[in-house]
N, C-alpha and C positions, 0 to 999 in steps of 0.2 A: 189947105194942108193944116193949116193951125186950127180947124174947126176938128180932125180928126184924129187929132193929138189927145185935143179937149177930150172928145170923147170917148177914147182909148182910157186915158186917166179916171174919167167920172166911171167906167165897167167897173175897171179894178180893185177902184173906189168902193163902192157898192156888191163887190163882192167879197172884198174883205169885210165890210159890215155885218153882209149876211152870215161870214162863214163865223165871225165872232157872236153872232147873236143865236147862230146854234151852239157853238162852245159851250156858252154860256148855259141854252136850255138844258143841255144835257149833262153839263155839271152841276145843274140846281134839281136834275128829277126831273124834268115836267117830263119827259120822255119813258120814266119809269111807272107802274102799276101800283098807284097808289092805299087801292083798295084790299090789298094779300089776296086777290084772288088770281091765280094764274090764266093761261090763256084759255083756258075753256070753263073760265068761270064758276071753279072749285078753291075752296078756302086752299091758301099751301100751309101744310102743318108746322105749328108752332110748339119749342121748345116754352112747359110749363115749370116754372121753382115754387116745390113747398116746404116753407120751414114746417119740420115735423117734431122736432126736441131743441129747446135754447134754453140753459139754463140747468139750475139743480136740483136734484130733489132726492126724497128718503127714500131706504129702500128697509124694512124692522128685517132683524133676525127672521129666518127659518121663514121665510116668505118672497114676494116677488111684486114687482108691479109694472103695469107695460103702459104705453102708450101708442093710441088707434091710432093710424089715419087711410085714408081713403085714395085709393087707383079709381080715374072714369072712366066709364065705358067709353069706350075707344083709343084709349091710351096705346103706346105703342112704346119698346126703347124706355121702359121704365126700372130707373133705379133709385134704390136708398144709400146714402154715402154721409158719413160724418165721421165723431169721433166722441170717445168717453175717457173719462176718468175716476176709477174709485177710491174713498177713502174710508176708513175706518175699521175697526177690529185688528186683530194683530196682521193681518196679509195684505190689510186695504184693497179687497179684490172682488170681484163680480164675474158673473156669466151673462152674457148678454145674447139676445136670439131675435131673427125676424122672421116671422112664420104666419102664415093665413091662418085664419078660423077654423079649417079644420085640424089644422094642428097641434093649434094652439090647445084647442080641448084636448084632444090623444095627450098632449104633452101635461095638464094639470092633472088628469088622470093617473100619470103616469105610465102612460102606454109608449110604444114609439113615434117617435112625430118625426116628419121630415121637415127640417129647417130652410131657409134661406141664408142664412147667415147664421155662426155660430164663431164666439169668442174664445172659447173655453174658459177659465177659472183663473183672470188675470187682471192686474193694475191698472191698462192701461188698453187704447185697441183705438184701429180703425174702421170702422164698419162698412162694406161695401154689401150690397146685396141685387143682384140682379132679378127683377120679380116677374114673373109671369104677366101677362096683357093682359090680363084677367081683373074686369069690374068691382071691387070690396074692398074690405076695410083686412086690413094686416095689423099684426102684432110687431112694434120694436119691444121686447121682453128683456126685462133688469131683474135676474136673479139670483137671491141668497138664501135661497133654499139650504143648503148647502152651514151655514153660519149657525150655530144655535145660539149664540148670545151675542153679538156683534151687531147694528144695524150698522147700514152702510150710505154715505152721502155721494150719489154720483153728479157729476158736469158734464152733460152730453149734446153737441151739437150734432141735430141728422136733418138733410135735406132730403128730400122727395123731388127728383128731375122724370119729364117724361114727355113724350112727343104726343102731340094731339092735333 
């Protein structure tokens, strides 16, 4: 009788071991996919951040300056999101715009261009712009077109998020 006590207690024993030492595995990962490849052995797509604007810069009178940056092929769920601020001239104020290459030219031209984003003629803004899945390089556009003797110093943070 006392033999099957013993060994009633050593199961139990050994089974709460085991069931701690999966606990364990599976609250440390080893049970998880560590490689980002899901079950059929496909990348799973990863959220990318790019700083696009930090920092400040000039913008003379009766002109504009934009800065590029680049969507990859195969981006997906891509957006531009930050924010500006203008100073100087008597309104401390700017237009700002995100627009592809071929708008951007329609738009130097002065043709019609269709934007992505568009500020209007203001102090201060938050930039959202939801972009097309579309591989190139975009325009974020800082204009004082508009100012004929004022330049203007803008502070504009813009990120670039996008699924890949």
């Amino acid at each position: 009788m006392r033999f099957s006590t013993k060994s009633r207690n050593v199961s139990i024993g050994l089974a709460v071991f085991v069931g701690l030492i999966i606990i364990i595995l599976v609250a440390s990962g080893a049970f998880t996919q560590e490689n980002g490849n899901n079950e059929n052995g496909l990348s799973s797509p990863t959220q990318h951040t790019v700083v696009v604007a930090s920092g400040s810069l000039n913008v003379d009178s009766n002109s504009h300056t934009f800065i590029s940056f680049s969507v990859p092929s195969g981006a997906s769920n891509v957006v531009l999101e930050g924010n500006f601020t203008a100073s100087g001239g008597s309104g401390n104020d700017i237009k700002v715009y995100v627009m592809d290459p071929t708008n951007y030219g329609h738009w130097t031209k002065g043709q019609q261009a269709f934007v992505s984003y568009s500020s209007g003629q203001t102090t201060s803004g938050n930039i959202s712009a939801s972009l097309p899945s579309i591989a190139g390089t975009y325009y974020l556009v800082f204009d004082n077109i508009f100012s004929l003797q004022s330049s203007k110093i803008i502070t504009a943070q813009a990120i670039l998020t996008y699924i890949k």
